[in-house]
C-alpha positions as CSV (number, residue, x, y, z in Angstrom):
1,X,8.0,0.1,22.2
2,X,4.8,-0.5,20.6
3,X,2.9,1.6,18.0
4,X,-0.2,4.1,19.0
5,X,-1.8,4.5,16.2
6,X,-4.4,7.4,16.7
7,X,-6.4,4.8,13.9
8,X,-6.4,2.0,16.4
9,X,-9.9,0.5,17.7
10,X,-11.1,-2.8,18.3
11,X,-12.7,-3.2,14.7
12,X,-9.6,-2.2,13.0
13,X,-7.4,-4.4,15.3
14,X,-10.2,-7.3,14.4
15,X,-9.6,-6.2,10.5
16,X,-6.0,-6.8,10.8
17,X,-6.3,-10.1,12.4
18,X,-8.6,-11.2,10.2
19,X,-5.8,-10.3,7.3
20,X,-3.5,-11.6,9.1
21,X,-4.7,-15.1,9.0
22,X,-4.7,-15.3,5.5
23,X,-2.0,-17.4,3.7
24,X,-1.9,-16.9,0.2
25,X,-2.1,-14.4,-2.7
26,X,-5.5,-16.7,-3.7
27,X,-6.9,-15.8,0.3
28,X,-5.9,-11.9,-0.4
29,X,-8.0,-12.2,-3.8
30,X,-11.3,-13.8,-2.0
31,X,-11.2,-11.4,1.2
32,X,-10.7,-8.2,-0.5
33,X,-12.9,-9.2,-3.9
34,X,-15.8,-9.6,-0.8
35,X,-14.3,-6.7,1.9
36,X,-14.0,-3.5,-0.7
37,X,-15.1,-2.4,-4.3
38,X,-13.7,-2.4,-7.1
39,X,-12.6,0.7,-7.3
40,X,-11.4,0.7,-3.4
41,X,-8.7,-2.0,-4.3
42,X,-7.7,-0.5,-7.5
43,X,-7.3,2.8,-5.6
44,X,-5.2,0.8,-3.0
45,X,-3.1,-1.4,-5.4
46,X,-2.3,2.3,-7.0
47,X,-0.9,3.4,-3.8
48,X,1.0,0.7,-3.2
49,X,2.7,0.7,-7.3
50,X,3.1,4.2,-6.8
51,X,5.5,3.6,-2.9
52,X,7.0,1.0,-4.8
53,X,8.3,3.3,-7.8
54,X,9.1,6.2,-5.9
55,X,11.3,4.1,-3.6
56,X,13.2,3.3,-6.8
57,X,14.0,6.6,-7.4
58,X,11.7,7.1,-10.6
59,X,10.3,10.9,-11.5
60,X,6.6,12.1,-10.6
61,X,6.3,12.6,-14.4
62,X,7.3,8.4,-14.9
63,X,5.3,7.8,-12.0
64,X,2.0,9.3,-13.6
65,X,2.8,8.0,-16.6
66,X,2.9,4.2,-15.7
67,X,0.5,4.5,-13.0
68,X,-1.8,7.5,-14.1
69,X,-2.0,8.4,-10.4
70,X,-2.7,12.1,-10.2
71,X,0.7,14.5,-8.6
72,X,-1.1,14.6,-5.7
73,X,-1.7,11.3,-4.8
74,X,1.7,10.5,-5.7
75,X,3.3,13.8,-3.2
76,X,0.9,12.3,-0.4
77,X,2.7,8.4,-1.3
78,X,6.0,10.7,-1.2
79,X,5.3,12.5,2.1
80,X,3.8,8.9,4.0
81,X,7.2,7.5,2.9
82,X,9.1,10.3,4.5
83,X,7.4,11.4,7.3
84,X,4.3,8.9,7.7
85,X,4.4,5.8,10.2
86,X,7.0,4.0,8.4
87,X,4.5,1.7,7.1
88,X,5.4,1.6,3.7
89,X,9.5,1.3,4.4
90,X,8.4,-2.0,6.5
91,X,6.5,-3.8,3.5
92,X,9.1,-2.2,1.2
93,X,12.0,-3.6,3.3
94,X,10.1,-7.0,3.3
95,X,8.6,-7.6,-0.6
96,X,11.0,-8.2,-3.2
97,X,10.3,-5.1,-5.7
98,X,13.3,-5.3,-8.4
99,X,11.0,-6.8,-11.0
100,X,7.5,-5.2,-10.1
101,X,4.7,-4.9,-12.6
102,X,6.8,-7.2,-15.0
């Protein structure tokens, strides 16, 4: 059965096939240096460091230490990876995270 995302539309379906198509980390860096700010990517790449570390079982208090994400941010990561879409369990079950950050 196929997701129904209450975000779907045709320019976020034209988004994803646009990230899709690219092929390498290099690719990533160019589209989303031109598609987002700064600040957008950092806040983003948080996110994603802070799934990572919680689905390793570290503490909200290690988690805000090495990330500096606030306890919120990191109990709304928390709550997407338990009750959310799955999204984050997919990419999780796919990336290699044993060495992360090193």
């Amino acid at each position: 059965m196929a997701y129904d995302s209450r975000l779907s539309s045709v320019e976020t379906d034209e988004l994803f096939k646009a990230i899709l198509s690219l092929e390498n980390a290099e690719e990533c860096y160019r589209f989303f240096e031109d598609i987002m700010t700064v600040n957008e990517l950092k806040a983003i790449s948080q996110r994603w460091h802070v799934a990572v570390l919680l689905s390793q079982g570290k503490t909200y208090a290690e988690i805000e230490a090495i990330t500096k994400a606030s306890t919120a941010t990191i109990s709304r990561i928390n709550k997407s990876l338990s009750y959310g879409a799955e999204g984050y369990a997919i990419a999780l079950g796919r990336v290699d995270t044993d060495n992360y950050g090193r």
